[in-house]
Backbone as JSON, one array per atom type, in Angstrom:
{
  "sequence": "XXXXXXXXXXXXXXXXXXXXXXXXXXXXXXXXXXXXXXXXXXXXXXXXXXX",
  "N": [[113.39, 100.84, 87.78], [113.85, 102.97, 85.08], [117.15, 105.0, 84.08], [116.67, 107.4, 82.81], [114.53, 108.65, 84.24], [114.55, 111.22, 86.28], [115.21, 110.99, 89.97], [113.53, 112.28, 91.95], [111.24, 112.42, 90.77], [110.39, 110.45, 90.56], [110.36, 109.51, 93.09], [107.95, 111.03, 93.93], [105.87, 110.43, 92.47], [105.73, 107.4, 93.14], [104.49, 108.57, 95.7], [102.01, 109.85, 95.34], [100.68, 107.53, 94.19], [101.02, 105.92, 96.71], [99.77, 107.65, 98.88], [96.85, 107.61, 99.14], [96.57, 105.18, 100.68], [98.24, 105.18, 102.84], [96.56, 107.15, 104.71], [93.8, 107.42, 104.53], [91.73, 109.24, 105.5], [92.72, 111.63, 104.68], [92.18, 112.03, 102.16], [89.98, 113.63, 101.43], [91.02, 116.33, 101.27], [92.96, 116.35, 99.38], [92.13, 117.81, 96.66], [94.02, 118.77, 95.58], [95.75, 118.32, 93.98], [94.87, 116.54, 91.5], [94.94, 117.88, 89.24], [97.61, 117.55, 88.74], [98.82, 115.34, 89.16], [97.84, 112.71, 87.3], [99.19, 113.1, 85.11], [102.22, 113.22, 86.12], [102.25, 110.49, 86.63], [101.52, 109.14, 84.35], [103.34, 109.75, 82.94], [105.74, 109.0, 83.85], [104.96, 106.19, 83.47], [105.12, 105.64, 80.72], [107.3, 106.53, 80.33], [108.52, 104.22, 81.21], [107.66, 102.69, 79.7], [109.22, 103.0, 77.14], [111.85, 101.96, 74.81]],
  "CA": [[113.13, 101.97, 86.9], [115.47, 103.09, 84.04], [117.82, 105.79, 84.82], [116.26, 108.45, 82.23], [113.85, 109.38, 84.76], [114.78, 111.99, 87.33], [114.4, 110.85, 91.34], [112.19, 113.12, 92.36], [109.46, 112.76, 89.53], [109.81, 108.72, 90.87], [109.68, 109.18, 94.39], [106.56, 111.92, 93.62], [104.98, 108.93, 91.52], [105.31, 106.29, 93.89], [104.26, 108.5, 96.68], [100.94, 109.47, 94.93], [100.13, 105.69, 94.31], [100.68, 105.09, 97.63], [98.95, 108.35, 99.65], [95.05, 107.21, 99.95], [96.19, 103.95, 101.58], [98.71, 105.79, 104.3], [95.82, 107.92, 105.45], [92.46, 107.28, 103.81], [91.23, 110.7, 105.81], [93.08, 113.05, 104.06], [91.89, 111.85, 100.77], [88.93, 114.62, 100.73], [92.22, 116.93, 101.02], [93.48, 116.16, 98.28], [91.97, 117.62, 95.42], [94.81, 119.99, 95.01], [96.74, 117.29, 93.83], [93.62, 116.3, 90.78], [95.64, 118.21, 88.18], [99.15, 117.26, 88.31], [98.57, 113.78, 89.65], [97.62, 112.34, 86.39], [100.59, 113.99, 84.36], [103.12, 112.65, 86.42], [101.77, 109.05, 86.52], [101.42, 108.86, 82.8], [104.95, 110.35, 82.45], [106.76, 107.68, 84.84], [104.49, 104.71, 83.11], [105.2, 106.4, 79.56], [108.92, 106.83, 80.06], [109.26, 103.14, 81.21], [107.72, 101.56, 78.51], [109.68, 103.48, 76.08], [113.1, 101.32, 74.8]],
  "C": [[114.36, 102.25, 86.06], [116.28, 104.46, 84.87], [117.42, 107.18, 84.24], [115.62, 109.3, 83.23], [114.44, 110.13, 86.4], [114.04, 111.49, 88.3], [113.74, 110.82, 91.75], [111.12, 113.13, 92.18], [109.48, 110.95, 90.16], [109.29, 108.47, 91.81], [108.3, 110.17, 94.52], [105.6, 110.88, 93.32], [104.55, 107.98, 92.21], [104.14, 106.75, 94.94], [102.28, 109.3, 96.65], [99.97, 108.26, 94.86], [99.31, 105.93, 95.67], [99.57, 106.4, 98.87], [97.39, 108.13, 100.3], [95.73, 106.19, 100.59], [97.17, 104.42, 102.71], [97.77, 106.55, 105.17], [94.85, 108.64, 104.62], [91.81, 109.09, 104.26], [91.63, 111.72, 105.05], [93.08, 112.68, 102.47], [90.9, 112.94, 100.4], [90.16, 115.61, 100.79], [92.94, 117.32, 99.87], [93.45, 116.78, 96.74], [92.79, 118.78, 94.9], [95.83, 118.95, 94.18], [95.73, 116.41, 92.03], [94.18, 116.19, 89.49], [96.92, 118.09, 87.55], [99.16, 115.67, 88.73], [98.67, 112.55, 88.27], [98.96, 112.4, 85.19], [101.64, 113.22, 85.08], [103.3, 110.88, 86.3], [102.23, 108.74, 85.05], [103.02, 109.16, 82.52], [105.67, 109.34, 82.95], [105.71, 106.38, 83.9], [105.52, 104.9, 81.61], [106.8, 105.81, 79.04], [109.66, 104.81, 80.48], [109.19, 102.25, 80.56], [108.39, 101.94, 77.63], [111.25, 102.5, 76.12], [113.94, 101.48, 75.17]]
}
């Protein structure tokens, strides 16, 4: 990852990805997570294609 992007917003990013496959059950759980989920993703893809 480049260095622009703040830690936090990476390890958030990754740990989205990876949440349904650590524990498929608490995927109906989840839908608090619906609205910012998307936003962060796009922001970490966004920021790494940028030059």
């Amino acid at each position: 990852f480049e260095r622009k992007t703040p830690l936090d917003e990476t390890a958030l990013a990754i740990y989205l990805v990876m949440r349904p496959y650590l524990n498929p059950l608490l995927l109906q759980h989840s839908f608090d997570y619906n609205k910012e989920a998307p936003a962060h993703l796009s922001s970490l893809v966004l920021r790494s294609l940028s030059p």
